[in-house]
C-alpha positions in Angstrom: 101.9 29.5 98.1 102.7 29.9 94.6 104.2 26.1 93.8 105.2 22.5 95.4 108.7 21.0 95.9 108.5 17.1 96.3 111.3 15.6 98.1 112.1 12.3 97.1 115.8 10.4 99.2 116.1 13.5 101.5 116.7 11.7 104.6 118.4 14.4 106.6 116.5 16.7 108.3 119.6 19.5 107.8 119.2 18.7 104.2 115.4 19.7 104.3 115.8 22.1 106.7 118.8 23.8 104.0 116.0 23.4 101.2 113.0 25.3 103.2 115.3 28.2 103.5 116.4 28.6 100.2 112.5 28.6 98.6 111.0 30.2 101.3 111.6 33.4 99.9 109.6 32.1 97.0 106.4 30.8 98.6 107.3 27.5 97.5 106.1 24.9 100.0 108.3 21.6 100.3 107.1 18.5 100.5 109.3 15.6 101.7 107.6 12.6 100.6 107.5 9.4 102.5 109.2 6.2 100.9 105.6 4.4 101.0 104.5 7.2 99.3 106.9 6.4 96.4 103.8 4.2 94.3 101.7 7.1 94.3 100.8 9.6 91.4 102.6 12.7 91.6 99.6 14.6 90.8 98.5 13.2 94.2 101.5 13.9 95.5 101.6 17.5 94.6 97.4 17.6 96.2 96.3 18.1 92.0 94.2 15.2 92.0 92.7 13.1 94.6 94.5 9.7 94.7 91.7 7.3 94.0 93.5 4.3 92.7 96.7 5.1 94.0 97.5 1.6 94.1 99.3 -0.4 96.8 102.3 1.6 99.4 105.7 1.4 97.8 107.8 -1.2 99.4 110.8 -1.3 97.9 114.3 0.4 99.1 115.5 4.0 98.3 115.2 5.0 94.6 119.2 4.9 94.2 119.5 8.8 94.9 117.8 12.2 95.7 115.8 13.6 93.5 113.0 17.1 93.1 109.7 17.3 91.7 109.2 21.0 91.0 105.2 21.9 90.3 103.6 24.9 89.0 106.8 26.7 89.4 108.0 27.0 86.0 107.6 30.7 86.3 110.5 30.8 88.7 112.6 28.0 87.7 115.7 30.5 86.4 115.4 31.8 89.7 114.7 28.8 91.7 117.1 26.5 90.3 120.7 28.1 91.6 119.6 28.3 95.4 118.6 24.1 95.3 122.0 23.9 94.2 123.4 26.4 96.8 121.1 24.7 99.5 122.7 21.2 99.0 120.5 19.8 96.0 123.0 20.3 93.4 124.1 18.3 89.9 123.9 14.7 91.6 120.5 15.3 92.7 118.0 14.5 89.9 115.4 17.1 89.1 112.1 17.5 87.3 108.8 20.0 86.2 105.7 17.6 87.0 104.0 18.1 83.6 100.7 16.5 81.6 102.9 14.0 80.3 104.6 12.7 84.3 101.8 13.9 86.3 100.4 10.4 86.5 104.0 8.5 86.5 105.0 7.5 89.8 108.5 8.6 91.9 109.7 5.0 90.7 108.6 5.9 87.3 110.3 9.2 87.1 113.3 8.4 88.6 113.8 5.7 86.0 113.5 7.6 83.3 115.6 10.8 85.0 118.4 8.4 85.6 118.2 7.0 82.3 118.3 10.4 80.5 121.0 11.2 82.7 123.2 8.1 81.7 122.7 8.5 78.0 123.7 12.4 78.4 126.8 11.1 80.0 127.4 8.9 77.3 127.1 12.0 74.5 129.8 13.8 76.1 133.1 14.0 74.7 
């Protein structure tokens, strides 16, 4: 495998299913993660670091839409991106690289700050 999709709102399995065939040429290996899961590190997430101290299983509703956690596939990303979109995960789905500085931010975390990004983006256009 050469990198890890996390799946965070994609609820439909046709929507996953879409997904798995667009990277599969890749190697990538997709990972729908469970809403309980949401609390968790996405170092952990991703299997880069073992979860001790994860802290307590999310319990809150859905994060307010889809979004991807792309990790160690920076290399392919120009490549990568236009078949998510093709496959269904397209400009409404939020997207991010798992880096040093997010690896230990939680799916609440990043979301927050995606969608926030995202709003004052919105804000800059014309």
């Amino acid at each position: 495998m050469s990198g890890k999709l996390l799946l965070f709102g994609f609820d439909s399995l046709l929507q996953i299913l879409a997904l798995e065939a667009a990277v599969k040429p890749f190697g990538v290996e997709l990972v729908p993660v469970a809403r309980s899961d949401y609390n968790k590190p996405l170092a952990v997430l991703a299997g880069l670091d073992d979860g001790e101290g994860a802290g307590h299983p999310y319990a809150g509703g859905a994060l307010g839409g889809r979004m991807l956690v792309l990790c160690d596939l920076q290399d392919q990303l120009d490549a990568l991106l236009p078949e998510l979109n093709r496959a269904g995960a397209g400009p409404d789905c939020l997207k991010a690289v798992l880096t040093s500085h997010n690896h230990a931010w939680s799916a609440v975390r990043l979301y927050e700050e995606l969608w926030r990004e995202r709003q004052a983006m919105e804000r800059g256009r014309p």
